[in-house]
C-alpha positions, -999 to 999 in steps of 0.1 A, spaced: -36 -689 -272 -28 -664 -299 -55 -657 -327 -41 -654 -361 -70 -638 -381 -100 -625 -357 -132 -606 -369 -158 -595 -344 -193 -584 -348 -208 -568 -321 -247 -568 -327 -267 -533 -330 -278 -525 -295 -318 -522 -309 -317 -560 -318 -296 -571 -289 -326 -551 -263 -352 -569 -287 -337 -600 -286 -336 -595 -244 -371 -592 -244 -383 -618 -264 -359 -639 -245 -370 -633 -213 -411 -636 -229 -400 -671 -234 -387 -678 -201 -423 -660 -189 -405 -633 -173 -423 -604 -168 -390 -582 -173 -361 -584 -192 -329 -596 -176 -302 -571 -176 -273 -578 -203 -242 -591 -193 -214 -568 -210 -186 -591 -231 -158 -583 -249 -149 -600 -282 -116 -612 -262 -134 -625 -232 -157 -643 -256 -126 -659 -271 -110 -669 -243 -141 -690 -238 -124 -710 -262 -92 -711 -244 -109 -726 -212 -126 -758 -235 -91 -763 -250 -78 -765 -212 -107 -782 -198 -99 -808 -232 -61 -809 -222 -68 -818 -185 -76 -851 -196 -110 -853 -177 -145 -859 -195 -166 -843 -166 -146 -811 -163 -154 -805 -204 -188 -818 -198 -193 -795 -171 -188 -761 -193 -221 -771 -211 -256 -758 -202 -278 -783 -192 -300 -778 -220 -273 -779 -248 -264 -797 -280 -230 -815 -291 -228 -819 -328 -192 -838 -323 -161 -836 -348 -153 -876 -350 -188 -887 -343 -222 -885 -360 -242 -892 -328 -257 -858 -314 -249 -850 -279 -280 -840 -260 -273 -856 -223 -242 -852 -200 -244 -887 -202 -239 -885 -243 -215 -853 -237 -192 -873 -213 -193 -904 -232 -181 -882 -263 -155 -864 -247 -147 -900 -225 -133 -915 -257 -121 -878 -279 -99 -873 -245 -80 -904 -252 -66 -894 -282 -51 -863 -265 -64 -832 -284 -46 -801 -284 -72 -771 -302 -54 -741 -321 -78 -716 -338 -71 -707 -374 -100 -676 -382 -128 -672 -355 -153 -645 -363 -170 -635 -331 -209 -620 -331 -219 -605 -291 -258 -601 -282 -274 -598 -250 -266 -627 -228 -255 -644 -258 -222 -653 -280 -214 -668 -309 -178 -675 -317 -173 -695 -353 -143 -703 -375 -114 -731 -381 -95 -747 -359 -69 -776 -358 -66 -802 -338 -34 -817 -326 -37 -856 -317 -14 -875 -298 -7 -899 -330 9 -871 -349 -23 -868 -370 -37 -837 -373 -77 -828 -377 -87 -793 -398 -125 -787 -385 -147 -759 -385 -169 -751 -358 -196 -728 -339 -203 -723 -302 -231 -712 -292 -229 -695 -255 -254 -681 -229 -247 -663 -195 -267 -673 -168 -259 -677 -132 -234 -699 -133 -212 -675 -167 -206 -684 -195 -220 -717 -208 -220 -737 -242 -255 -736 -254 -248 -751 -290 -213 -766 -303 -208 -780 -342 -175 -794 -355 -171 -808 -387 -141 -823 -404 -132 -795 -428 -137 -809 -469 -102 -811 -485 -99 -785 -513 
């Protein structure tokens, strides 16, 4: 999916080895866990693979590309998602209406282990009706990749 406007951040390297530590202090590690390079691409093709996983029609396969301790903060609800059971019951009923995601502006922000990809997108519905929103994921790479942490959509205000 082509990106019209993209703006990346790439965090000092001081703050992302800081922010590796005091990660792994709160896991009670005695060491930090080695970063996981990403580029600002790879980070928004994570995108890419929610907008397929959404287009495949299947609840479970979206709900899947969450961590298990993760938050859904839902475009066309106001129930937060905290379980796969909520995540899959949000996605059970969003999946009906056939969404189809295009990103409008994304600004992208790397750390150590850690993403942040934010901006407007669109979403095209089945109906014909079409749903301006802006969002934030929130990723973390573990040992299963790249998984959503944090997600927030809101219907964007009208002007």
């Amino acid at each position: 999916m082509r990106r019209p406007r993209f703006f990346a951040f790439a965090s000092r390297p001081g703050l992302a080895a800081l922010a590796a530590v005091a990660a792994a202090g709160a896991h009670g590690h005695g060491h930090a866990e080695p970063c996981h390079p990403a580029t600002t691409q790879q980070v928004a093709a994570l995108f890419d693979r929610w907008n397929a996983a959404l287009q495949s029609g299947r609840p479970e396969r979206v709900a899947a590309l969450y961590a298990d301790r993760s938050v859904l903060l839902p475009t066309l609800s106001s129930k937060p998602r905290i379980t796969a059971e909520d995540k899959l019951d949000y996605f059970a009923h969003f999946l009906g209406q056939k969404p189809v995601g295009r990103v409008e502006t994304t600004w992208i922000d790397i750390g150590c282990n850690t993403a942040i990809d934010t901006g407007l997108y669109t979403f095209a519905l089945a109906n014909g009706r079409s749903v301006k929103a802006r969002y934030t994921f929130t990723y973390r790479y573990d040992a299963e990749g790249w998984r959503i942490t944090s997600h927030h959509s809101s219907v964007l205000p009208e002007p």
